[in-house]
C-alpha positions in Angstrom: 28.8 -74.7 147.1 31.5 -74.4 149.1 33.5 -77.7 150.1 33.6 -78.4 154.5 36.9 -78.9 155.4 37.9 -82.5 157.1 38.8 -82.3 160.6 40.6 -83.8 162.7 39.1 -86.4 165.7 41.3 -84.3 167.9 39.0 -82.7 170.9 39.0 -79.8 173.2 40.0 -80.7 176.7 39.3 -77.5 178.0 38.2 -74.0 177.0 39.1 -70.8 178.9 36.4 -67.5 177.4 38.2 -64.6 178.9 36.8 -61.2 178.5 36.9 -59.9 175.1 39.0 -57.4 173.2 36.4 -54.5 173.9 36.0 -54.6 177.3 40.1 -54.9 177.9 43.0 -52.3 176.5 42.6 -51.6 173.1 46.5 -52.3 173.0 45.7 -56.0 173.3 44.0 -57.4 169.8 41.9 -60.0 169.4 43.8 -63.5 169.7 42.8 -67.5 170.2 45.5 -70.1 170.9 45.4 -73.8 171.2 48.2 -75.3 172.5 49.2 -79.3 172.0 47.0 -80.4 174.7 43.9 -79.2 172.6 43.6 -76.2 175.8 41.8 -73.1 174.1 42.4 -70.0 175.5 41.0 -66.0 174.4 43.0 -62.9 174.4 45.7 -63.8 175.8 48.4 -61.2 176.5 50.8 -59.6 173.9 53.6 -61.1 175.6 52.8 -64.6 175.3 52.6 -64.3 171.5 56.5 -64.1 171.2 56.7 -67.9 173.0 54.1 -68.8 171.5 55.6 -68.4 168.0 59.1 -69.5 168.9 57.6 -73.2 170.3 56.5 -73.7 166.7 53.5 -75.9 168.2 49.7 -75.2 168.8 48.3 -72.7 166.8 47.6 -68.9 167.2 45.5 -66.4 166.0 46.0 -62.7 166.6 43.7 -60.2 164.7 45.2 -56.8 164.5 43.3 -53.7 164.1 45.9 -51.3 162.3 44.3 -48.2 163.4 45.3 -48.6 167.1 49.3 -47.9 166.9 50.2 -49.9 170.1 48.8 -53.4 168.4 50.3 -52.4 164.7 54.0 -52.3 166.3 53.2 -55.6 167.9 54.3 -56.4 163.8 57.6 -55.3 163.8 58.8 -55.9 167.5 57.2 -58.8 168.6 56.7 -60.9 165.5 59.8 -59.5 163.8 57.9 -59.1 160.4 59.8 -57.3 157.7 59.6 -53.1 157.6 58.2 -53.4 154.2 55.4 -56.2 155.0 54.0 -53.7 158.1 54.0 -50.7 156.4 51.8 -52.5 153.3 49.5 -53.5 155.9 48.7 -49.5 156.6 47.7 -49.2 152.8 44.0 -49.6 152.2 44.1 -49.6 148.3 47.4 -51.8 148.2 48.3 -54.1 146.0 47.2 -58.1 145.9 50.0 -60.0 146.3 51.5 -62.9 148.0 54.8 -63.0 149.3 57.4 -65.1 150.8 60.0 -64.7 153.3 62.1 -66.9 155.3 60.0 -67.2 158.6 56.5 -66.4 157.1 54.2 -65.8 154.3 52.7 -62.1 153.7 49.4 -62.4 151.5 46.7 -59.2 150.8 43.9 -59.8 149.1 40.4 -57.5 148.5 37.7 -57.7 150.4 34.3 -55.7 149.9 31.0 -55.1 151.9 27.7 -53.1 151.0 27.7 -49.4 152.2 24.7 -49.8 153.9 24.8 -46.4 155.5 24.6 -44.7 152.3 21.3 -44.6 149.6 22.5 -45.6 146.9 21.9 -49.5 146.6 24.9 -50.4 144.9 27.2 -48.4 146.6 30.5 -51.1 148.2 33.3 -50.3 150.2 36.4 -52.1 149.2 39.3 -52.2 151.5 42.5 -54.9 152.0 43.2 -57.5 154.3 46.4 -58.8 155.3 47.6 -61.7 156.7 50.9 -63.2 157.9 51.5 -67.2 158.1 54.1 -68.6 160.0 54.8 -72.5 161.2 52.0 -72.2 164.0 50.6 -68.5 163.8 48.3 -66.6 161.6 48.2 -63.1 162.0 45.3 -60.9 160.4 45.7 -56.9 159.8 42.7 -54.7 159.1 40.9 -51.4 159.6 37.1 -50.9 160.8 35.5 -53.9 158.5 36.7 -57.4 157.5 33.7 -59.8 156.5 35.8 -63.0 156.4 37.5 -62.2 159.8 33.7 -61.7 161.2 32.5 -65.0 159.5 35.6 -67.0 161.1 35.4 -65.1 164.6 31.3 -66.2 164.3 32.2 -69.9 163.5 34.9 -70.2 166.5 32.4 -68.4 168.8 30.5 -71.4 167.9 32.9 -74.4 167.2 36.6 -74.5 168.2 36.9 -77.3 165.1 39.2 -74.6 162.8 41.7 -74.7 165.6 41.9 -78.1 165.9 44.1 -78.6 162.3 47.5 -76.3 161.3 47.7 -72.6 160.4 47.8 -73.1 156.9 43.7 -74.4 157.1 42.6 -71.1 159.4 44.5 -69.1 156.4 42.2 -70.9 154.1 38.8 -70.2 155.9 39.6 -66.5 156.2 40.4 -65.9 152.6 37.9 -68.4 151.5 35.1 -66.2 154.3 36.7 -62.9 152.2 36.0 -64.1 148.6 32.6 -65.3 150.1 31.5 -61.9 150.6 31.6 -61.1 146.7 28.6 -63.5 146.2 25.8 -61.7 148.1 27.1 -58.6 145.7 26.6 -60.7 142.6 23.7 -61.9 143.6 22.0 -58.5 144.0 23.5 -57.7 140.5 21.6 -60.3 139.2 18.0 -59.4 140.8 18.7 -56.1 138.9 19.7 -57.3 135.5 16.5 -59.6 135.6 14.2 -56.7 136.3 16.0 -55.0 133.6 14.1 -56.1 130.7 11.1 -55.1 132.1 12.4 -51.7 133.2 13.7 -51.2 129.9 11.4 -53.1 127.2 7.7 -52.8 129.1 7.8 -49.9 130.9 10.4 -48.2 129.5 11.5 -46.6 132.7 13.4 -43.6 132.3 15.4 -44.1 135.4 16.9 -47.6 134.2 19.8 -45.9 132.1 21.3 -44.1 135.2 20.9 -47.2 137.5 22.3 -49.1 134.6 25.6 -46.8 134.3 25.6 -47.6 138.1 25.8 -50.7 137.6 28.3 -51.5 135.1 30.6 -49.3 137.2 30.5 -51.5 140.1 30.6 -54.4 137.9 34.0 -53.1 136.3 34.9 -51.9 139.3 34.5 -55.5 140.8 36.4 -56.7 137.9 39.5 -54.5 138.7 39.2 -56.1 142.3 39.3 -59.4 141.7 41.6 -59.5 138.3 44.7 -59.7 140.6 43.4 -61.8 143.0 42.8 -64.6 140.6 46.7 -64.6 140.3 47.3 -64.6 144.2 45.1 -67.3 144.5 46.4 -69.4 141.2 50.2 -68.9 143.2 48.6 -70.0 146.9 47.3 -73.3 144.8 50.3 -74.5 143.1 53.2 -72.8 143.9 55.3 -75.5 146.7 55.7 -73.9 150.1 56.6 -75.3 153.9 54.1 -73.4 155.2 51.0 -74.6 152.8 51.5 -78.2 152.8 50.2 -79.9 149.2 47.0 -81.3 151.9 46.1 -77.5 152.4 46.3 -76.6 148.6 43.8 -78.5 147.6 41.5 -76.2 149.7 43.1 -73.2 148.1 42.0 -74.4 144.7 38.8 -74.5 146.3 39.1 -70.4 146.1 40.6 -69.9 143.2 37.4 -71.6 141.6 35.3 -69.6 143.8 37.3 -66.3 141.7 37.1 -67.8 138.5 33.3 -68.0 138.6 32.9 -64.7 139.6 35.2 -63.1 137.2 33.2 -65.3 134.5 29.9 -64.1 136.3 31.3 -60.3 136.2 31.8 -60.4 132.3 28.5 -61.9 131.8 26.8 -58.9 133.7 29.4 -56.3 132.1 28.1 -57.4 128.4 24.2 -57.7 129.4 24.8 -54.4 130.3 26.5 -53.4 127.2 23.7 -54.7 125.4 20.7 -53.8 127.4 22.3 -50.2 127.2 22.3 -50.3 123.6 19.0 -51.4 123.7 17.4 -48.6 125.6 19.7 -46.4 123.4 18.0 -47.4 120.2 14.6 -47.8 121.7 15.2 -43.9 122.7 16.7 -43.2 119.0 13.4 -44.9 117.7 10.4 -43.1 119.6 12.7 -40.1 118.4 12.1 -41.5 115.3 7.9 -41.7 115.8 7.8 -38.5 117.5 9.9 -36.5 114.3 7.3 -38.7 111.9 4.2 -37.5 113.6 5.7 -33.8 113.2 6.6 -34.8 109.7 2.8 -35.3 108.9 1.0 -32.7 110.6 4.0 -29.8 109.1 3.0 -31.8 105.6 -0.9 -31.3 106.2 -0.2 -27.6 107.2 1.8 -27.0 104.0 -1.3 -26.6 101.8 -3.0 -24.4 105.2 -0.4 -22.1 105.4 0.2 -21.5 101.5 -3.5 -21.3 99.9 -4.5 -19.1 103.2 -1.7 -16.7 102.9 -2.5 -16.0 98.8 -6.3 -15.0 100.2 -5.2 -13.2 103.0 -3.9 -11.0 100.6 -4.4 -7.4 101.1 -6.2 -6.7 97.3 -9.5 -5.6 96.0 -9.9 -8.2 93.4 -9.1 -11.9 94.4 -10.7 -15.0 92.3 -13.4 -16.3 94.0 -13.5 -13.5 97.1 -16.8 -12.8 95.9 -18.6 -16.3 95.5 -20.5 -17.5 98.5 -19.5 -20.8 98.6 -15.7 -19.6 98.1 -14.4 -20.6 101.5 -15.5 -23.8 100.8 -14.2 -24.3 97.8 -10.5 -23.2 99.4 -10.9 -25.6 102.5 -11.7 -28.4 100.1 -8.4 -27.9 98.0 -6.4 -27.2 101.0 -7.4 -30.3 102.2 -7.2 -32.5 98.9 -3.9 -31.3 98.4 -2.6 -32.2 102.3 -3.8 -35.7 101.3 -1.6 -35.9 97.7 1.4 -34.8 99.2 0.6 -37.8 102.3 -0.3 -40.0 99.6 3.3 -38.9 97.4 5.5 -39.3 101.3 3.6 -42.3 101.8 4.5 -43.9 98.3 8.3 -42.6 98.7 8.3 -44.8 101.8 9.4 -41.6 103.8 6.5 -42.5 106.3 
């Protein structure tokens, strides 16, 4: 359960809802600012961000959709980020890390949703999201999706109450919105790994060994996602910084619980897989086993068939008993007794 955040008794003269980011040039991103008074106002223009940031009071949000060039360069020439930290943001399978520099913090962590638009059920798309903190500014880089930038843009639409404390605590909700997007996977992992046993054990479903295959690649592929963010987040918690006061860290610890359980989680499914694979694996090595028996027996019974019927079926004149009316008999009777001694002599060997 995640922990609510205390906020501040500090309310909200006044809130301006200007016309949002689609309806206006897609050169001007999505953006909130609150300044001292508590004043709230929506998309505001790209060239109030540079005051904005240089006051070092209120707080501002810009959310920066790097596909559109004209609101990527806002980056470099209006909030003088580094080269390096603006090209990263371009990346989609970058590297988690958290960085510092003297003006602002540059942090990328993983997020994931469910590719809905495609049949298999376990299908995610994984894809980065950036974020810059500065003294009163957080600025958030990403492409088409970003789950924890919906979830935060949902809740302000709502409640202006994450604007009301310092940047450091928006950070915190966005990353903490991300790593909340991983649960809904985890929980769908688990509805399948409980229906496993039945797949597998009961009904012996066929099918189970490619969905499980499926399955454990997600689940390692999961595992290679959120590896490296444990680190980022274990950093963000403990490592003393002026722009994550020790009041805001304790919120980040918060996270990095929230990635230690699911790691933890992600192991447990990777070795019920293991072993539910293995399982399937030897329950298909042991009907193998039942089938070749069965086959064992009947090629055993035929032995006697196939050998006393070929010496009779003999072309010569004079065969023992070919003559005697009740010869036939006689030969079914032996070939059968001696099918039974040589089930009897298997059976005794333990071979069946």
């Amino acid at each position: 359960m995640r922990k609510r955040q205390p906020t501040k008794s500090l309310r909200l003269r006044a809130v301006i809802d200007e016309p949002s980011a689609a309806t206006q040039n897609e050169s001007r991103p999505r953006s909130w600012h609150r300044d001292v008074t508590g004043f709230v106002r929506r998309d505001i223009t790209p060239a109030e961000f540079a005051p904005i940031v240089q006051s070092g009071v209120g707080l501002l949000w810009v959310d920066i959709d790097y596909r559109v060039h004209a609101q990527h360069a806002l980056l470099t020439e209006v909030f003088q980020f580094h080269p390096l930290s603006a090209e990263d943001t371009l990346s989609a399978e970058g590297r988690v890390k958290f960085e510092v520099f003297p003006t602002y913090a540059f942090t990328v962590v993983r997020a994931i949703r469910f590719a809905d638009e495609t049949p298999d059920l376990y299908d995610i798309e994984t894809f980065n999201l950036s974020l810059f903190l500065g003294q009163n500014f957080v600025v958030t880089v990403h492409g088409m999706h970003a789950p924890g930038v919906d979830a935060t843009i949902q809740r302000i639409q709502r409640s202006h109450d994450l604007l009301e404390r310092d940047a450091s605590h928006l950070m915190h909700h966005l990353l903490d919105a991300t790593v909340d997007a991983y649960f809904p996977v985890l929980e769908r992992l688990d509805a399948f790994v409980d229906g496993l046993e039945e797949r597998v054990f009961v009904h012996f479903d066929q099918e189970s060994l490619r969905d499980i295959f499926s399955v454990k690649r997600l689940v390692l592929q999961l595992r290679r996602h959120l590896s490296p963010m444990r680190e980022v987040f274990n950093v963000l918690q403990n490592r003393p910084s002026a722009l994550i006061p020790p009041d805001s860290q304790i919120y980040y610890r918060d996270i990095y619980d929230h990635v230690i359980r699911l790691n933890e989680s992600l192991d447990t499914y990777r070795d019920l897989l293991s072993s539910t694979m293995d399982s399937y694996l030897t329950q298909v090595s042991n009907r193998m086993g039942m089938v070749t028996k069965g086959l064992a027996v009947v090629a055993t019974v035929s032995v006697p068939f196939v050998v006393v019927s070929g010496i009779w079926g003999m072309n010569f004149t004079n065969i023992p008993l070919s003559g005697w009316a009740n010869g036939f008999w006689v030969m079914l009777v032996v070939q059968l007794g001696l099918g039974g001694v040589l089930i009897w002599i298997l059976h005794r060997r333990g071979w069946l």
